[in-house]
KOLRO-847460 format. One record per residue (C-alpha): x, z, y; residue in three letters. Coordinates in steps of 0.25 Angstrom, whole numbers, always signed. Example, Ala and Ser with C-alpha at 12.3 -4.5 7.8 and 13.67 -1.06 7.14 Angstrom:
<sites>
[site [+49, +31, -18], "ALA"],
[site [+55, +29, -4], "SER"],
</sites>
This chain:
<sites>
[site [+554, +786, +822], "UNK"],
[site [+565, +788, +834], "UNK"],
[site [+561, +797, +843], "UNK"],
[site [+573, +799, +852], "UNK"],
[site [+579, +785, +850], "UNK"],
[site [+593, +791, +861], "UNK"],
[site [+597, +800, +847], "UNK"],
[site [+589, +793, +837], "UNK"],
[site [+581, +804, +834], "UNK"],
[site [+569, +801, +825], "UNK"],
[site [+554, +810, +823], "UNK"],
[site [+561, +812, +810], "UNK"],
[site [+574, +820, +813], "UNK"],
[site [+564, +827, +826], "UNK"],
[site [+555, +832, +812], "UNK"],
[site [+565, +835, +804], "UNK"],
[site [+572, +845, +815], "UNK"],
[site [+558, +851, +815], "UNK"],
[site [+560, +852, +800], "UNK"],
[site [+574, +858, +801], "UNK"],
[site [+569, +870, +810], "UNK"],
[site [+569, +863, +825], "UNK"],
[site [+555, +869, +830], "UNK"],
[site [+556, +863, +845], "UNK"],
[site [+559, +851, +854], "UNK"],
[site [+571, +859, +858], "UNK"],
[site [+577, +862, +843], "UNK"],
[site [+575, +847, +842], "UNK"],
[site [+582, +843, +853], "UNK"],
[site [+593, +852, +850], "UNK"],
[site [+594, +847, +834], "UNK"],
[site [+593, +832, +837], "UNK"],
[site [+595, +828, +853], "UNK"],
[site [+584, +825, +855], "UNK"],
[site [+578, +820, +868], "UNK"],
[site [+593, +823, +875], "UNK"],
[site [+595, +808, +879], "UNK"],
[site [+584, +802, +886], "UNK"],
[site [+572, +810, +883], "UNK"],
[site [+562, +800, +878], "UNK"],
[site [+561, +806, +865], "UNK"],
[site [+556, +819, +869], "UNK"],
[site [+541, +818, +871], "UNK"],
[site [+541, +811, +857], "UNK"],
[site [+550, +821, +849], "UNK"],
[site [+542, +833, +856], "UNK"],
[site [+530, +826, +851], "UNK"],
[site [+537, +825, +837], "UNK"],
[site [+542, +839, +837], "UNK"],
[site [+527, +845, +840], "UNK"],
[site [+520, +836, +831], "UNK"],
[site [+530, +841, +819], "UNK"],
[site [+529, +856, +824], "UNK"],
[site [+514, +856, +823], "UNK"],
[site [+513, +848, +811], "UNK"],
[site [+524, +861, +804], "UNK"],
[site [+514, +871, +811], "UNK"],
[site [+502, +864, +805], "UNK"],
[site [+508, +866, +791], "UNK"],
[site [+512, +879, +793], "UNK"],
[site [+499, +885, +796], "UNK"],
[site [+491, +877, +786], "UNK"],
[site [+500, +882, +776], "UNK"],
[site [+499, +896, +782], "UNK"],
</sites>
């Protein structure tokens, strides 16, 4: 799904920076532009980018 529709940014590429080492909205930003044009995407990429760090912490500590 397209969360920043000004760079085509999808939930995908915002999870796989996650996966590639990004560990904050500010990483993310950084790596893809995101939320430079008009802003909209940022309360749902934020969303996205919390949900995904939890669900790595999740694992992390049921595997520890």
């Amino acid at each position: 799904m397209y969360v920043c529709l000004c760079r085509g940014i999808t939930d995908q590429d915002i999870k796989n920076a996650i996966n590639n080492g990004s560990e904050s909205f500010r990483q993310i930003r950084e790596e893809l532009d995101l939320g430079t044009c008009c802003g909209r995407c940022v309360p749902e990429a934020r969303q996205i980018i919390s949900e995904e760090l939890a669900q790595i912490a999740a694992r992390i500590s049921t595997a520890a």
